[in-house]
N, C-alpha and C positions, 0 to 999 in steps of 0.2 A: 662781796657775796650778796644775792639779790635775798630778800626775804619772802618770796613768793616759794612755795612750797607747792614740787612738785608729787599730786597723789598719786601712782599709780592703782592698776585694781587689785582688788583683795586676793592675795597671797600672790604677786607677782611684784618684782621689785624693775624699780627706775630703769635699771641696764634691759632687764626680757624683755620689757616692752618697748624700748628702743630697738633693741636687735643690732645693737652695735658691738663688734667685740673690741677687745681693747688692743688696737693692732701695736707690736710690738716691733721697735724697731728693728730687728732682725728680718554681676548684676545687680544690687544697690549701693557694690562697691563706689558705679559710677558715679553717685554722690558726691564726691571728689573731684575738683578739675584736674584734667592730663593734661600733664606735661611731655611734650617732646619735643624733638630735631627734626627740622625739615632735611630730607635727602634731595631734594628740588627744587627748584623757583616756582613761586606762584605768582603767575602772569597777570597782568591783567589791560586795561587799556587806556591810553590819552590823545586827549584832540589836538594834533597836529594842524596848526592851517588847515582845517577844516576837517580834517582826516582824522579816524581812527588806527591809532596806531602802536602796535603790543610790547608792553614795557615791562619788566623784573617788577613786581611789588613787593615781595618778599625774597630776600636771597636764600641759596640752597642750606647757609647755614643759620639760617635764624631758629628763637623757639618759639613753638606753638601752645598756646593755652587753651584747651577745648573746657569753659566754663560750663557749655551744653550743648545740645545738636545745633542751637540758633548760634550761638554766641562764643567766637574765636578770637584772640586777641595773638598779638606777635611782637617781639622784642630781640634785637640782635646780640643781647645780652642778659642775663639774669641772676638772680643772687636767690640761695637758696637756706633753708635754715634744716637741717637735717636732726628726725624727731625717729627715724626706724629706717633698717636697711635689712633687706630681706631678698634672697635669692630663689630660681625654681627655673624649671625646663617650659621651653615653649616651641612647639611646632606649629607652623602656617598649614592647615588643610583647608585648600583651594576649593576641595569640590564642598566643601560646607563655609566656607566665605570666613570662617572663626578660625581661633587658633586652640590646640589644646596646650593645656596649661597642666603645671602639678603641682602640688602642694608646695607649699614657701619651706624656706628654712632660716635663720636667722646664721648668717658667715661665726658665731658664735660656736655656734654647735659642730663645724669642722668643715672640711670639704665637699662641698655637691656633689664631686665626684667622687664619692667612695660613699652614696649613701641613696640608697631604694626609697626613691619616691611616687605615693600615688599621684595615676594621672587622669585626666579626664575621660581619656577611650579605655581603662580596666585595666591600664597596666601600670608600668613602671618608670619614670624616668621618658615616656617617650618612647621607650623602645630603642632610644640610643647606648651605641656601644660604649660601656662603660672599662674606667680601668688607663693604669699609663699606657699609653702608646709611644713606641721609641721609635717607630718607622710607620706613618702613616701609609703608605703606600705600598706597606706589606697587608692591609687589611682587606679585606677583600669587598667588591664594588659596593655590597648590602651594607657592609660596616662604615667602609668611607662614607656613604651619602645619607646612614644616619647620624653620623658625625655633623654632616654640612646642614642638613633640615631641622636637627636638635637643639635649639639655640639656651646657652646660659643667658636668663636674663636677667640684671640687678634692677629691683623695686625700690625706689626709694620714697619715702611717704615725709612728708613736710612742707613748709611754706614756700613760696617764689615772691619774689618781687619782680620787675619787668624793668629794665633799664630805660627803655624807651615806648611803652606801651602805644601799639599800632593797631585798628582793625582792618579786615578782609584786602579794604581799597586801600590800606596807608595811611588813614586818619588816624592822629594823635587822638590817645583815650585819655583826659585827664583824671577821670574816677578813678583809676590804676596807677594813678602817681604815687608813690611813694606807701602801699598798698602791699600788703603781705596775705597772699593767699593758699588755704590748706591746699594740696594737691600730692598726686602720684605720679611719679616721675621715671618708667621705665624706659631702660634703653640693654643694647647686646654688646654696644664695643668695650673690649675687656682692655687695651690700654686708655681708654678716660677714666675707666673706673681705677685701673689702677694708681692713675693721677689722682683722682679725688679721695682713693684714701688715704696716701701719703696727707692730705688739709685732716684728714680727719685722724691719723699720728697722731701730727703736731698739737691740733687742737686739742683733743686728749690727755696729753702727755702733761699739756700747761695747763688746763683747766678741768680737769675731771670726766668723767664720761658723759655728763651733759656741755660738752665743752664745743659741741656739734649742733647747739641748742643757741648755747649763750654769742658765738659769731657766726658770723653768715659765710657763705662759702659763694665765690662768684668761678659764673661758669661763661666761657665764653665758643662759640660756633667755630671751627675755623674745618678749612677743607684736608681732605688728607688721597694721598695717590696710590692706585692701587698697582699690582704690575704689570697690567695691561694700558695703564696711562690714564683709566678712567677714576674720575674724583667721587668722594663721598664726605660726609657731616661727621665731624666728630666736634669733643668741646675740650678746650683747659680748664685746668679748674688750679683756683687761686683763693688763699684765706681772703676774708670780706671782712666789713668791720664788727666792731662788737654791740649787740642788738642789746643782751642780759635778758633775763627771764620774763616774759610779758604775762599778764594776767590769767589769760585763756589758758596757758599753757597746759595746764591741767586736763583740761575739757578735751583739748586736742591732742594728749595722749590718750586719752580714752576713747576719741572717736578714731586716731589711727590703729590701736591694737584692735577694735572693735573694726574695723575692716582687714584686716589679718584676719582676724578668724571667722571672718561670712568667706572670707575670700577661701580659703581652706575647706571649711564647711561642704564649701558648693562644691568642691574639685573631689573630697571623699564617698560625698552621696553620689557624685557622675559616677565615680570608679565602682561605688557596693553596687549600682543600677547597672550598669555591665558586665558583673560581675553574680548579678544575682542568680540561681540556679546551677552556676559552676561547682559551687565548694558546697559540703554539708556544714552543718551550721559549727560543728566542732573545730573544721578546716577552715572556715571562715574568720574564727576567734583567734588561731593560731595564725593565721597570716595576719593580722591585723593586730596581736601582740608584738609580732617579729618586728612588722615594720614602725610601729610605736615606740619601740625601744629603741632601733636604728634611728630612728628622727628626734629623739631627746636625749639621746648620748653625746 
Protein backbone atom coordinates (compact mmCIF):
# COMPACT_ATOMS: atom_id res chain seq x y z
CA UNK A 1 0.00 0.00 0.00
CA UNK A 2 1.65 3.13 -1.45
CA UNK A 3 1.53 5.94 1.36
CA UNK A 4 0.86 8.74 -0.90
CA UNK A 5 -2.55 9.99 -0.04
CA UNK A 6 -4.98 10.47 -2.58
CA UNK A 7 -7.15 14.02 -1.71
CA UNK A 8 -10.01 14.43 -3.55
CA UNK A 9 -12.19 17.80 -3.51
CA UNK A 10 -14.20 18.77 -0.67
CA UNK A 11 -17.27 16.64 -0.09
CA UNK A 12 -16.45 14.44 -3.11
CA UNK A 13 -14.85 11.02 -2.45
CA UNK A 14 -12.01 9.05 -4.36
CA UNK A 15 -14.60 6.78 -6.47
CA UNK A 16 -17.02 10.41 -8.02
CA UNK A 17 -14.19 11.87 -9.10
CA UNK A 18 -12.75 8.92 -10.86
CA UNK A 19 -16.05 7.98 -12.39
CA UNK A 20 -15.43 4.52 -12.34
CA UNK A 21 -17.95 2.13 -11.10
CA UNK A 22 -17.12 -0.97 -9.69
CA UNK A 23 -17.90 -3.31 -12.64
CA UNK A 24 -19.14 -6.52 -11.43
CA UNK A 25 -18.54 -9.55 -12.75
CA UNK A 26 -21.74 -10.47 -13.76
CA UNK A 27 -12.49 24.88 -24.55
CA UNK A 28 -9.78 25.20 -21.89
CA UNK A 29 -10.52 21.61 -21.61
CA UNK A 30 -7.92 21.44 -24.29
CA UNK A 31 -5.30 21.91 -21.76
CA UNK A 32 -5.08 18.41 -22.01
CA UNK A 33 -3.28 16.41 -24.72
CA UNK A 34 -5.74 14.13 -27.07
CA UNK A 35 -5.36 11.06 -27.29
CA UNK A 36 -6.52 9.11 -30.36
CA UNK A 37 -6.62 6.29 -33.16
CA UNK A 38 -5.63 6.88 -36.37
CA UNK A 39 -8.57 5.60 -38.96
CA UNK A 40 -5.73 6.14 -41.86
CA UNK A 41 -2.20 6.34 -42.81
CA UNK A 42 -0.36 9.31 -42.75
CA UNK A 43 1.76 9.70 -45.69
CA UNK A 44 4.47 11.17 -46.19
CA UNK A 45 7.81 11.02 -48.49
CA UNK A 46 11.53 9.46 -49.20
CA UNK A 47 14.27 9.92 -51.62
CA UNK A 48 14.39 7.25 -53.80
CA UNK A 49 17.48 7.39 -56.18
CA UNK A 50 16.88 10.63 -56.43
CA UNK A 51 13.15 10.49 -56.42
CA UNK A 52 10.55 11.54 -54.17
CA UNK A 53 8.61 8.86 -53.42
CA UNK A 54 5.28 8.38 -50.93
CA UNK A 55 5.55 5.99 -48.02
CA UNK A 56 3.19 4.90 -44.90
CA UNK A 57 4.60 7.05 -41.93
CA UNK A 58 2.23 6.34 -39.64
CA UNK A 59 0.10 3.26 -39.88
CA UNK A 60 -3.84 3.35 -39.99
CA UNK A 61 -3.72 1.87 -36.46
CA UNK A 62 -1.19 3.91 -34.61
CA UNK A 63 -2.08 6.69 -31.64
CA UNK A 64 -1.95 10.02 -31.91
CA UNK A 65 -0.90 12.61 -29.13
CA UNK A 66 -2.14 16.13 -29.99
CA UNK A 67 0.18 17.92 -27.10
CA UNK A 68 -0.91 21.33 -29.23
CA UNK A 69 -1.96 22.58 -32.72
CA UNK A 70 2.18 22.55 -33.31
CA UNK A 71 3.07 19.63 -31.54
CA UNK A 72 1.93 15.62 -32.44
CA UNK A 73 3.71 12.85 -31.39
CA UNK A 74 2.74 8.88 -32.42
CA UNK A 75 3.15 5.45 -31.12
CA UNK A 76 1.92 2.08 -32.32
CA UNK A 77 1.33 1.33 -28.93
CA UNK A 78 0.48 2.95 -25.53
CA UNK A 79 0.02 2.25 -21.93
CA UNK A 80 -2.44 4.24 -20.09
CA UNK A 81 -3.05 4.78 -16.46
CA UNK A 82 -6.92 5.33 -15.95
CA UNK A 83 -7.87 8.30 -13.28
CA UNK A 84 -11.87 9.02 -14.68
CA UNK A 85 -14.28 7.43 -17.22
CA UNK A 86 -17.01 9.31 -18.24
CA UNK A 87 -19.49 8.93 -21.03
CA UNK A 88 -21.98 11.43 -23.16
CA UNK A 89 -23.64 11.72 -26.80
CA UNK A 90 -21.73 13.40 -29.74
CA UNK A 91 -22.92 14.40 -33.19
CA UNK A 92 -20.56 15.58 -36.10
CA UNK A 93 -22.44 18.93 -37.62
CA UNK A 94 -20.71 19.26 -40.81
CA UNK A 95 -22.17 22.50 -41.78
CA UNK A 96 -20.54 24.23 -38.28
CA UNK A 97 -17.16 21.93 -38.78
CA UNK A 98 -17.65 21.12 -34.43
CA UNK A 99 -19.49 18.37 -32.93
CA UNK A 100 -22.34 18.76 -30.40
CA UNK A 101 -21.51 17.25 -27.36
CA UNK A 102 -23.73 16.64 -24.02
CA UNK A 103 -23.28 16.74 -20.71
CA UNK A 104 -20.84 13.69 -19.22
CA UNK A 105 -22.23 11.12 -16.99
CA UNK A 106 -19.95 8.99 -15.01
CA UNK A 107 -21.10 4.68 -16.16
CA UNK A 108 -21.65 4.82 -12.14
CA UNK A 109 -24.74 6.51 -12.28
CA UNK A 110 -26.41 3.78 -14.82
CA UNK A 111 -27.17 3.64 -18.29
CA UNK A 112 -26.82 6.59 -20.99
CA UNK A 113 -29.35 5.18 -22.42
CA UNK A 114 -32.17 5.51 -20.18
CA UNK A 115 -31.24 8.95 -19.08
CA UNK A 116 -31.99 12.78 -20.64
CA UNK A 117 -29.15 14.64 -21.25
CA UNK A 118 -28.37 18.42 -21.93
CA UNK A 119 -26.84 19.13 -25.14
CA UNK A 120 -25.15 21.78 -26.77
CA UNK A 121 -28.11 22.75 -29.62
CA UNK A 122 -31.03 22.94 -26.50
CA UNK A 123 -31.97 19.70 -26.27
CA UNK A 124 -31.48 16.38 -25.21
CA UNK A 125 -29.34 13.42 -25.86
CA UNK A 126 -28.85 14.76 -29.39
CA UNK A 127 -32.00 14.29 -30.43
CA UNK A 128 -31.31 10.53 -30.65
CA UNK A 129 -33.98 7.87 -30.50
CA UNK A 130 -33.78 6.77 -27.12
CA UNK A 131 -35.06 3.30 -25.58
CA UNK A 132 -34.51 -0.69 -26.43
CA UNK A 133 -34.72 -1.37 -29.81
CA UNK A 134 -35.61 -4.98 -30.75
CA UNK A 135 -35.74 -4.55 -34.54
CA UNK A 136 -33.84 -1.79 -35.86
CA UNK A 137 -35.28 -1.63 -39.00
CA UNK A 138 -38.64 -1.30 -37.73
CA UNK A 139 -37.77 2.42 -36.91
CA UNK A 140 -38.55 4.59 -39.16
CA UNK A 141 -35.73 6.38 -41.55
CA UNK A 142 -35.67 9.79 -38.85
CA UNK A 143 -35.09 7.33 -35.99
CA UNK A 144 -32.59 4.85 -37.70
CA UNK A 145 -30.25 7.80 -38.78
CA UNK A 146 -30.44 9.37 -35.54
CA UNK A 147 -29.30 6.29 -34.18
CA UNK A 148 -26.18 6.24 -36.75
CA UNK A 149 -25.18 10.31 -36.44
CA UNK A 150 -25.81 9.94 -32.29
CA UNK A 151 -22.68 8.50 -31.32
CA UNK A 152 -21.99 7.11 -27.49
CA UNK A 153 -18.80 8.30 -26.81
CA UNK A 154 -16.36 7.04 -23.74
CA UNK A 155 -14.01 9.89 -22.15
CA UNK A 156 -11.46 8.75 -20.52
CA UNK A 157 -9.12 11.17 -18.63
CA UNK A 158 -5.53 9.87 -17.44
CA UNK A 159 -1.92 9.39 -18.31
CA UNK A 160 -0.27 7.77 -21.59
CA UNK A 161 2.89 6.62 -22.14
CA UNK A 162 4.10 6.13 -25.88
CA UNK A 163 5.60 2.66 -26.56
CA UNK A 164 7.74 4.10 -29.14
CA UNK A 165 7.37 7.84 -29.35
CA UNK A 166 7.57 9.14 -33.18
CA UNK A 167 6.88 12.65 -34.73
CA UNK A 168 4.96 13.86 -37.87
CA UNK A 169 8.08 12.41 -40.21
CA UNK A 170 8.97 9.17 -37.99
CA UNK A 171 11.65 10.60 -35.86
CA UNK A 172 12.29 9.02 -32.56
CA UNK A 173 11.31 11.64 -29.61
CA UNK A 174 13.47 10.76 -26.93
CA UNK A 175 11.83 13.33 -24.33
CA UNK A 176 8.79 10.91 -24.32
CA UNK A 177 10.78 7.88 -23.39
CA UNK A 178 9.42 6.51 -20.62
CA UNK A 179 7.17 9.71 -19.89
CA UNK A 180 3.65 9.66 -18.58
CA UNK A 181 1.41 12.28 -19.87
CA UNK A 182 -2.17 13.77 -18.48
CA UNK A 183 -4.36 13.57 -21.42
CA UNK A 184 -8.18 12.84 -22.81
CA UNK A 185 -8.68 9.94 -24.53
CA UNK A 186 -11.95 9.68 -26.52
CA UNK A 187 -13.13 7.15 -28.84
CA UNK A 188 -17.01 5.52 -30.14
CA UNK A 189 -16.01 1.66 -30.52
CA UNK A 190 -18.11 -0.03 -28.04
CA UNK A 191 -16.40 -3.54 -28.34
CA UNK A 192 -12.72 -1.99 -27.17
CA UNK A 193 -14.25 -0.36 -24.56
CA UNK A 194 -15.92 -3.18 -23.64
CA UNK A 195 -12.43 -4.94 -23.56
CA UNK A 196 -10.93 -2.34 -21.61
CA UNK A 197 -13.35 -2.79 -18.98
CA UNK A 198 -13.03 -6.24 -18.34
CA UNK A 199 -8.72 -4.73 -17.27
CA UNK A 200 -10.55 -2.48 -15.41
CA UNK A 201 -12.83 -5.72 -13.51
CA UNK A 202 -9.92 -7.31 -12.89
CA UNK A 203 -7.99 -4.51 -11.73
CA UNK A 204 -10.47 -3.53 -9.28
CA UNK A 205 -11.48 -6.63 -8.00
CA UNK A 206 -7.56 -7.20 -6.91
CA UNK A 207 -6.76 -3.85 -5.98
CA UNK A 208 -9.36 -1.54 -4.86
CA UNK A 209 -11.11 1.23 -7.00
CA UNK A 210 -7.94 3.07 -7.39
CA UNK A 211 -6.71 -0.31 -8.84
CA UNK A 212 -6.91 1.60 -12.47
CA UNK A 213 -4.46 4.14 -11.02
CA UNK A 214 -1.98 1.79 -9.38
CA UNK A 215 -1.41 -0.47 -12.95
CA UNK A 216 -1.20 0.70 -16.23
CA UNK A 217 -3.40 -0.81 -18.80
CA UNK A 218 -1.81 -1.18 -22.50
CA UNK A 219 -3.61 -0.62 -25.37
CA UNK A 220 -2.75 -1.81 -28.63
CA UNK A 221 -4.10 -0.60 -32.58
CA UNK A 222 -4.93 -3.44 -34.61
CA UNK A 223 -7.36 -3.38 -37.71
CA UNK A 224 -10.99 -4.77 -37.71
CA UNK A 225 -13.31 -5.65 -41.02
CA UNK A 226 -16.44 -4.29 -41.69
CA UNK A 227 -19.15 -6.19 -44.00
CA UNK A 228 -18.44 -4.49 -46.87
CA UNK A 229 -14.57 -5.60 -46.59
CA UNK A 230 -13.55 -2.28 -45.72
CA UNK A 231 -11.01 -1.92 -42.53
CA UNK A 232 -11.04 0.46 -39.59
CA UNK A 233 -8.83 1.16 -36.14
CA UNK A 234 -9.83 -0.31 -33.14
CA UNK A 235 -7.43 -1.25 -29.89
CA UNK A 236 -6.79 -4.36 -27.38
CA UNK A 237 -6.48 -3.52 -24.27
CA UNK A 238 -4.30 -5.78 -21.81
CA UNK A 239 -3.41 -5.20 -17.92
CA UNK A 240 0.19 -3.36 -17.93
CA UNK A 241 2.50 -3.33 -15.20
CA UNK A 242 2.28 -1.89 -11.75
CA UNK A 243 3.18 1.84 -11.79
CA UNK A 244 1.65 2.35 -7.60
CA UNK A 245 0.60 5.87 -6.62
CA UNK A 246 3.12 8.59 -7.95
CA UNK A 247 3.34 11.93 -6.19
CA UNK A 248 1.15 14.36 -8.46
CA UNK A 249 -1.45 12.11 -8.17
CA UNK A 250 -3.31 14.31 -6.27
CA UNK A 251 -2.92 17.32 -8.23
CA UNK A 252 -4.05 15.31 -11.28
CA UNK A 253 -7.36 14.29 -9.86
CA UNK A 254 -8.10 17.73 -9.32
CA UNK A 255 -7.16 19.08 -12.57
CA UNK A 256 -9.09 15.93 -14.16
CA UNK A 257 -12.58 16.54 -12.15
CA UNK A 258 -11.79 20.04 -12.74
CA UNK A 259 -12.12 19.50 -16.41
CA UNK A 260 -15.47 17.43 -15.97
CA UNK A 261 -16.90 20.13 -14.79
CA UNK A 262 -15.66 23.24 -17.33
CA UNK A 263 -16.52 20.61 -19.79
CA UNK A 264 -20.16 20.23 -18.52
CA UNK A 265 -20.27 23.77 -17.51
CA UNK A 266 -19.93 24.78 -21.09
CA UNK A 267 -22.54 22.10 -22.75
CA UNK A 268 -25.45 23.56 -19.89
CA UNK A 269 -24.86 27.29 -20.58
CA UNK A 270 -24.88 26.23 -24.76
CA UNK A 271 -28.33 24.43 -23.88
CA UNK A 272 -29.82 27.68 -21.09
CA UNK A 273 -28.47 30.00 -24.48
CA UNK A 274 -30.80 27.98 -26.86
CA UNK A 275 -33.07 27.73 -24.74
CA UNK A 276 -33.39 31.19 -23.41
CA UNK A 277 -36.89 32.86 -24.07
CA UNK A 278 -38.58 29.34 -24.55
CA UNK A 279 -39.51 28.46 -20.95
CA UNK A 280 -40.88 31.06 -18.14
CA UNK A 281 -38.53 31.12 -15.51
CA UNK A 282 -40.87 28.70 -13.42
CA UNK A 283 -40.58 26.09 -16.48
CA UNK A 284 -37.15 26.62 -16.63
CA UNK A 285 -36.40 25.60 -12.94
CA UNK A 286 -38.66 22.62 -13.41
CA UNK A 287 -36.92 21.17 -16.30
CA UNK A 288 -33.72 21.63 -15.06
CA UNK A 289 -34.68 20.10 -11.56
CA UNK A 290 -36.12 17.08 -13.66
CA UNK A 291 -33.21 16.65 -15.39
CA UNK A 292 -30.70 17.20 -12.24
CA UNK A 293 -32.30 14.49 -10.64
CA UNK A 294 -32.21 12.16 -13.67
CA UNK A 295 -28.28 12.77 -14.07
CA UNK A 296 -27.45 12.04 -10.28
CA UNK A 297 -29.64 9.07 -9.64
Amino acid sequence: MSDITLVPQEGTSIKEMMGIPVYMNTSSQSALAQLSLLNKSIMGEVEVNGKKVKTEVHPPTSFKLSISKEENLYSEGVEIRTFSVRERWSKWLAEENNFLKSVTISPAQGSIYSMDLKDTKGGFNGNRHMGYVEDFYSLTPDQQQSIRNVKRTVIVLGEVKLNHPVDEEGVYDSDYIDKWTPCVFEFKNMPSYNKLKKIYTSLQSNNGETGTIVYSQKLTGVEAKMANGNTYAVFEAEMGDKVGHLEEDSDKLIVFSDWITRHDKYVTDEWSKSNAGSFSASDADLVSSMVNVEESS
